[in-house]
N, C-alpha and C positions, 0 to 999 in steps of 0.2 A: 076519846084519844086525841090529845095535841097536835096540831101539825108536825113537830118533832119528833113525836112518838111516831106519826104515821110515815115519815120521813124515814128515818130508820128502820121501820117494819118491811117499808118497799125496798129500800137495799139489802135488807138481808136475803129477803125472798130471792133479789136476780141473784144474790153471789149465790145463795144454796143450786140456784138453776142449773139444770143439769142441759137439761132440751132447750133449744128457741123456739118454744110449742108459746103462736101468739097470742092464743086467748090467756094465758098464766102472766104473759112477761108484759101485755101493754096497761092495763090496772098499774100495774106498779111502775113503768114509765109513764104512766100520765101523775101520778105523785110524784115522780122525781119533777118531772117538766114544773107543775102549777109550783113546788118550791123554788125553783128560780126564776119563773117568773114572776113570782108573788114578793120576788128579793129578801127570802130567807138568810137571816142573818147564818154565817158561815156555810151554807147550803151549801155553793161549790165545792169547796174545801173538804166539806164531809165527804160527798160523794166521791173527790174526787180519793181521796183516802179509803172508802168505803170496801174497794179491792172491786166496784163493776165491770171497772173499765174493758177486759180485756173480754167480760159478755160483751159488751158495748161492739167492740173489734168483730168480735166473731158474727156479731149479727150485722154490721156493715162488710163484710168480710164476703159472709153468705148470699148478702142483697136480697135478703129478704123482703117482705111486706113490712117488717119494722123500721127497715132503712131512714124512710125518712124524718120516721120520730124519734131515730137515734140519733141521726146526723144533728137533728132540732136542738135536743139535750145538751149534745154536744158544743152544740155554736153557743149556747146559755150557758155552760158553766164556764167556757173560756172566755164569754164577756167579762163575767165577773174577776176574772183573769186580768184583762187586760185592761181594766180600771183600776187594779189594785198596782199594775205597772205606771199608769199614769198619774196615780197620784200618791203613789207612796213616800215620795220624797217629800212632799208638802205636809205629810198629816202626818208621819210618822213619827212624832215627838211630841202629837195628840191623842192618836188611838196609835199604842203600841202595836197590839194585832196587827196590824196592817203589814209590821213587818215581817209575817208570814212572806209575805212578796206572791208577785205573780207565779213566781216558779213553784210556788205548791200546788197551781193549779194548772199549768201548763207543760211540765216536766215529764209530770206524770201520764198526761196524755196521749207526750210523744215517746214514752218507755213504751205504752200501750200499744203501739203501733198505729194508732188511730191516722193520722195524715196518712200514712201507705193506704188503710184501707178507705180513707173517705175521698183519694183521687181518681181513681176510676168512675166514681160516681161524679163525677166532671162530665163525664160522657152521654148524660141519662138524657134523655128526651122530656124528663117530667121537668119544668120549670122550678117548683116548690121543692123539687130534690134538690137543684141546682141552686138553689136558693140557700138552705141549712147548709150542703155542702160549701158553698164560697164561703159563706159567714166563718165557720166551724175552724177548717184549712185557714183563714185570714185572720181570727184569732190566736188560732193555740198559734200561726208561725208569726203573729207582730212582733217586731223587734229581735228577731231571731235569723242573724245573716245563715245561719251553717243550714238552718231549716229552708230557710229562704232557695239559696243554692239548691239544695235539693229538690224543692219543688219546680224549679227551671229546669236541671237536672231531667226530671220524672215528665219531661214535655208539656206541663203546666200552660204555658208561654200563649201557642197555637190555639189550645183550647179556650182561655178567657176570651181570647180577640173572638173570635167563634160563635162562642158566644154572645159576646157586644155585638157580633155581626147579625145573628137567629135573630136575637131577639131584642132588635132596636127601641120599643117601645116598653120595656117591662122596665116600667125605673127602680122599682129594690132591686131586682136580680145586674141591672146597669150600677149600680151604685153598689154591689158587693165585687163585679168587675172588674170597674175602676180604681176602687181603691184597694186591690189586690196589686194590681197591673202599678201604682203608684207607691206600695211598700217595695214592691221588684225593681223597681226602672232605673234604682243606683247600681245595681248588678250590672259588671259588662257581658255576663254572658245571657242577661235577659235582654240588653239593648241587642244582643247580635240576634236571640231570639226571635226580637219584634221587626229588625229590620226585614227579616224574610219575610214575615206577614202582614206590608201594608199594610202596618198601624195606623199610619197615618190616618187615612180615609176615613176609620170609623172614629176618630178622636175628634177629627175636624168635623163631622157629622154631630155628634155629639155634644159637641163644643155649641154649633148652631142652636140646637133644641135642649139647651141647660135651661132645667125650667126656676135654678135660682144660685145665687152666689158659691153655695156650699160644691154643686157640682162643678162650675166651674173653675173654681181653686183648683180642684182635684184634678182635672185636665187641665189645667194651666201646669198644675206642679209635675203632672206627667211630662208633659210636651218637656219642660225647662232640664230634666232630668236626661228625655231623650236626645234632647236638641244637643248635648255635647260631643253629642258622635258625629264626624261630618258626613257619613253616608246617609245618615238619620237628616240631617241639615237640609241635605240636595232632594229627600225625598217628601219631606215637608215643604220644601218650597215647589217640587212639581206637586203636590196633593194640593196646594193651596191653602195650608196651612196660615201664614204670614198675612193672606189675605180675608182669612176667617179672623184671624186676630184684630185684625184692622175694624173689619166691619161691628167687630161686637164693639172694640173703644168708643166707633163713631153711635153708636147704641147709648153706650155709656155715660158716655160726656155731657158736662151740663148741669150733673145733679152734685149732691151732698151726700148722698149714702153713703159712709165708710167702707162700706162690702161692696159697693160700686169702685169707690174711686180706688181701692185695693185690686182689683181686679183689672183698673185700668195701667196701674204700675206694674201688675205681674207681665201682662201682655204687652207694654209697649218694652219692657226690658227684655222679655222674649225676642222683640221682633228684631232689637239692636244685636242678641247674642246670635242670632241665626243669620244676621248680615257679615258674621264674622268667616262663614264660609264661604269661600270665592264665585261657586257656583250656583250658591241657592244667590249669593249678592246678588249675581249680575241676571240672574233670572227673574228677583225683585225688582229691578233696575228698571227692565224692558226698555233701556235705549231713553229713560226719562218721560216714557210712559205708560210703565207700569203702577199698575195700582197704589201697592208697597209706597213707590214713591212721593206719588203724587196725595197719600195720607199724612205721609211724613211730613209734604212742605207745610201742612195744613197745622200743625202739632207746632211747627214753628212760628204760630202765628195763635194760638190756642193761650187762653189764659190761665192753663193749669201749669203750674212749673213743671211736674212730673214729665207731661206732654212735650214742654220745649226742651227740655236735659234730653228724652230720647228722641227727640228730633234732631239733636244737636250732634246726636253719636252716632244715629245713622247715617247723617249726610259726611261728618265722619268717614262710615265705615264704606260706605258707597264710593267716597275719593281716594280707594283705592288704587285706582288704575289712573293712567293719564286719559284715555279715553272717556273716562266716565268727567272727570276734571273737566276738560273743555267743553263739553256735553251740561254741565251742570250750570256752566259759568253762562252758555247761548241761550239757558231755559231761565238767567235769571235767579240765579241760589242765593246771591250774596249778599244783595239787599236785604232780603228776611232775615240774614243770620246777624247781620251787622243792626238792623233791627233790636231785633231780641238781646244782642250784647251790651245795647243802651240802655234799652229797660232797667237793667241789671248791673248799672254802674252803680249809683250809690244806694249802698246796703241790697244790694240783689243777693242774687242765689252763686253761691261759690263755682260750685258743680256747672250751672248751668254757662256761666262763663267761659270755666274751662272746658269744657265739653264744644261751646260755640271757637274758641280762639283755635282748638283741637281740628275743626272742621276747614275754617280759613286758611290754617297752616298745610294740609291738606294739599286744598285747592290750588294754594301759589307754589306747589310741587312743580308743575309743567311751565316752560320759561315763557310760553306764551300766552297761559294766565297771569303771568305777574305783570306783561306790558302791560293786559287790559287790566287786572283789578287795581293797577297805580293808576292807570289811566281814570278808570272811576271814584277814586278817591280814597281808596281802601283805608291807605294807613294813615290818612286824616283823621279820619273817623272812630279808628282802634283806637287811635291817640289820647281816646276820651277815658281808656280803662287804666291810664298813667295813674290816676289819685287812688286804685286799689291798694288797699293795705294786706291783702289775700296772697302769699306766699305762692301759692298754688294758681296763682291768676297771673302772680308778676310773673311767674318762670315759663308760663306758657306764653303771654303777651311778648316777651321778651325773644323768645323761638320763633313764634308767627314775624315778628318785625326782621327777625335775622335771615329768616327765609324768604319774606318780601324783597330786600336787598340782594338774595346771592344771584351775581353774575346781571343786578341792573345798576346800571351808574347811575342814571338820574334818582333812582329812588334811594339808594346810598347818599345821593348830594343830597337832596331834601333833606332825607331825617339828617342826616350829618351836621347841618347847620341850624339845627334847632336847640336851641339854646334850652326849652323848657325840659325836651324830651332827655340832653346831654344831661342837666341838673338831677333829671329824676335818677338815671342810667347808676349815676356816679351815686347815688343811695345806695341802689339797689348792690353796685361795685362792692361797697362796704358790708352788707347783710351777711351778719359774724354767725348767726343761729342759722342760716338758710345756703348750706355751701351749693344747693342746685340755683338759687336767683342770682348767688354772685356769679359764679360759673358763666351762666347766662348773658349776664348784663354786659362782663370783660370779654366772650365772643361776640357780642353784638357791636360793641367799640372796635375791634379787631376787624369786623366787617365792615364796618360804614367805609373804612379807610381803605381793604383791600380793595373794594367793588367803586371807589371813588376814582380813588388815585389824584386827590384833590388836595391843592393848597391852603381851600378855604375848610375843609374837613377836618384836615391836620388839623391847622391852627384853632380850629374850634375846639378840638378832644383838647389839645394842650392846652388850652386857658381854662379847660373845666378840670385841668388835674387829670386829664383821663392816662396821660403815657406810665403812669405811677403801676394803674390797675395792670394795663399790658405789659409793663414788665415783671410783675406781681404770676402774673397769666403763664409767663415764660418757661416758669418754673414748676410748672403743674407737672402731678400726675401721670396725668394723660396727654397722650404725646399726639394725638388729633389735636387740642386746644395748645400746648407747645408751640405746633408747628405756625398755628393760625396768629401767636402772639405774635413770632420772629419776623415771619413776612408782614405783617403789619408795622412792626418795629424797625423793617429792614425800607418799606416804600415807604415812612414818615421821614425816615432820616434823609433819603435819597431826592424828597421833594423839600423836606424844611431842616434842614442840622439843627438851624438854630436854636429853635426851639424845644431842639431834642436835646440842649449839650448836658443842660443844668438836671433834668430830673435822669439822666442815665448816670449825673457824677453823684446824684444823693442815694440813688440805688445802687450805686458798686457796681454797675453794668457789665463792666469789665471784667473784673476778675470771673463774674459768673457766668460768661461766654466761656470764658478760657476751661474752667472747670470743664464746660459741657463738651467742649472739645476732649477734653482729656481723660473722660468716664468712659471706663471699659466699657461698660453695659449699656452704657446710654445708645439712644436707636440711632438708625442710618441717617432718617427722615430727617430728626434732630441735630442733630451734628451739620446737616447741609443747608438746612435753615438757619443757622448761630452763622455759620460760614458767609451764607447772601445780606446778613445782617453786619459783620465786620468786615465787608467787601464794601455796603453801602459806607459806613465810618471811615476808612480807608479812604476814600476821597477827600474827606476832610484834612488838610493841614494839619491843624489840631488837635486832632480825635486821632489820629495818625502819631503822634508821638504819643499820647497817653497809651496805645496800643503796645507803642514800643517800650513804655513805661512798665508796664503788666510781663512784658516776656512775651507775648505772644505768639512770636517768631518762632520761639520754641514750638510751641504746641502745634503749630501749622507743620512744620519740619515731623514731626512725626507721624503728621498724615497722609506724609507724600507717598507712604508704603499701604496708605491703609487700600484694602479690597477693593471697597466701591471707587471705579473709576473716578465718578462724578465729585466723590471727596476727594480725592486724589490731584484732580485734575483742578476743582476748585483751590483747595491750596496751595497750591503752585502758582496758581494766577495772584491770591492777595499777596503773599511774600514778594513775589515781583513787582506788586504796587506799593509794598512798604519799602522794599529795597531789600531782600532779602535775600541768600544763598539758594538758589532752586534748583542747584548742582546734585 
């Protein structure tokens, strides 16, 4: 007799079965077994068609002595299963069969009822039960959310951890666990599951004694799954999760392995996405000596890029607070960073740039890191990443410099009067494909000037062409960057007219004040900033009839009713400086 003949001999015998009497029924389950383990061509398929399955059920059902050579059977014919889901889309225009699909072998399983009965057998004390059962359950439900749900549902959850917890040492039965626990762990109601059972502990456990890469993916890709719940965050960062990550990288580091240095990216991305919640942060932190940290400064000085991009985002995500900011600046951060951002000037790493200028920006958050990082040389030094051709570098560099400046006058004066950094600004003004650098570059002009309040700054933007971009700026959008043009537009004119007369007569200044005066819709903010902009004009002689040239008179006269006092009352005052009816 063939194996095929003997194959179908043994099926027919359990479907005729009437009893689970085991001397009858395991003969013939050990011929169903040795064909799938022998990888009889169609084997699953047959059987699974064969109409056993719901003996299969009744004798997992019953928890018999068969139990756990059915549970066996079972976890082998849904392998077969779930190789025909992984690679069906690849071959199926090779070996048409294929597109049978997994669902002829898995459907069937779960019409069976087979998952109902093989989860109570979760509970078993025998290891080798537990063992077919995780397999069996983690096949037939791969890639099956509504199954999936159900098995969280059916208190699944409690028990794997339970499990990983018995039985710390047994790595197949660890390894059908984990990578149950890791097809669940997109579920949100398997993460609310696991937050009650101190997952943590036995993951970071786990994580420790991964005797090779394949396990540790698996709990890396868990952790990354769970880590987006922030109660999940806080309780990983008190488990010491952040700090088991740490110590494996520092493991890591140094080699070439692919499956090394893959595992060194999964975990230092982990460690930046778990700084993103406030409390596991600052419990990372420990006051800038906590571990966490103190690996991080280490990574910004590491010659793996991976290493310094997530060093770069954690320090980053660490300056969150102003506390930590000043804290960071007394331990010395900005050296290393501004380091690492030279490296990486010409032809460096994009990411890691911005990730580093990302941090900086940060930093010069609190007004009294900006005296000291001008004081140290800061924005000399960034000055270097001016020759980036990186869209994504200039629009960051651009924000770091504009935050450097708010609310310091000398560091406004400096760059203000740098003729190289003006030349590049006034490129970047024009960037027609990039509307967030130009954006940028015409609020950084806008700043130098408000935080200056300098003659020599003026005049520097006007000889590089810069009042063209700010009144270009005026017109925007967005009525933050609006307002930021006109008070610029308003302290240029009120410190140098002169230089302002000619590019406001080749932009129409004028009429497009008047306009903005006279837009229903246009904001309050707006209107009172065009208003301190033709109050500055107004003193001029000159600028002063072209106003009365335009009608302006008009427009003011209609504000004298408008709501906001402050418009109100501003308009009444220029009228009375042009000579106006304020009756």
């Amino acid at each position: 007799m063939t194996d095929i003949d003997s194959l179908s001999e043994a099926l027919k015998a359990i479907t005729v079965s009437t009893e689970l009497i085991e001397e009858e029924l395991k003969p013939h389950l050990d011929t169903v077994l040795a064909a799938l383990l022998d990888k009889k061509k169609d084997a699953a398929l047959e059987i699974a068609r064969s109409g056993i399955l719901p003996t299969l059920a009744q004798a997992l059902r019953g928890k018999s002595s068969l139990s756990c050579q059915v549970a066996l059977v079972v976890a082998e014919m849904a392998r077969d299963g779930r190789v025909l889901s992984v690679y069906l889309a690849f071959y199926a225009s090779v070996h048409p069969y294929i597109c049978l699909s997994a669902a002829a072998v898995r459907e069937p399983c779960i019409e069976a009822g087979l998952v109902k009965v093989l989860v109570p057998h979760l509970n078993s004390s025998d290891q080798e039960m537990l063992l077919n059962t995780g397999r069996a359950i983690g096949r037939i439900c791969f890639d099956n959310s509504y199954q999936q749900d159900q098995l969280v549902q059916s208190g699944v959850i409690p028990r794997l951890v339970s499990i990983i917890r018995d039985y710390p040492e047994n790595d197949p039965l660890i390894n059908v666990c984990l990578l149950a626990l890791c097809n669940l762990a997109d579920l949100d109601s398997a993460r609310d599951a696991l937050a009650k059972q101190g997952v943590a502990d036995v993951l970071t456990f786990q994580l420790k004694r991964a005797p090779d890469a394949e396990r540790r993916h698996v709990i890396l890709e868990i952790l990354g799954s769970l880590g987006e719940s922030d109660v999940l965050k806080l309780q990983f960062a008190e488990s010491g999760v952040p700090e088991a990550l740490s110590k494996m990288i520092w493991g890591l580091q140094g080699g070439s392995d692919p499956h090394d240095l893959c595992s060194i990216k999964i975990a230092s991305n982990l460690i930046v996405s778990l700084l993103l919640g406030d409390e596991s942060m600052q419990k990372c932190f420990g006051e800038g000596s906590g571990v966490v940290y103190q690996d991080v400064l280490s990574w910004l000085q590491s010659s793996n890029t991976q290493l310094q991009l997530s060093g770069a985002l954690a320090i980053a995500n660490f300056a969150r607070n102003d506390s930590n900011c000043v804290k960071m600046l007394d331990l010395g951060v900005v050296p290393h960073i501004l380091t690492l951002l030279e490296q990486h000037v010409d032809e460096g790493d994009v990411s890691v740039q911005h990730a580093g200028l990302s941090a900086l920006r940060n930093l010069a958050i609190p007004a009294t890191n900006k005296v000291r990082m001008l004081e140290d040389g800061v924005t000399e030094r960034i000055k270097s990443l001016l020759r980036s051709d990186m869209p994504p570098v200039q629009f960051k560099l651009l924000g770091t410099l504009r935050m450097m400046v708010d609310g310091q006058e000398r560091a406004a004066l400096v760059l203000g009067r740098d003729t190289v950094l003006l030349a590049r600004v006034m490129e970047w003004c024009e960037a027609k494909d990039h509307a967030g650098v130009r954006g940028e570059a015409s609020r950084l002009l806008a700043a130098l000037i408000r935080h200056s309040r300098s003659p020599e700054v003026v005049g520097a933007v006007a000889k590089a062409a810069g009042v063209q971009h700010l009144i270009s700026m005026a017109t925007s959008e967005h009525v933050i960057m609006q307002n930021e043009a006109l008070v610029a537009l308003a302290i240029a004119t009120a410190i140098d007219i002169e230089s302002m007369k000619d590019p406001f007569r080749e932009a129409e200044l004028l009429p497009m004040l008047k306009k903005m005066l006279e837009d229903p819709v246009g904001a309050v903010e707006v209107k009172f900033s065009a208003l301190g902009l033709i109050c500055s004009l107004a003193n001029s002689s000159e600028m002063k009839e072209e106003l009365t040239s335009v009608n302006i008179k008009e427009s003011l006269s209609k504000l004298m009713d408008h709501s906001s006092s402050k418009i109100s009352s501003q308009a009444s005052s220029i009228l009375a400086i042009l000579g106006g009816d304020t009756s």
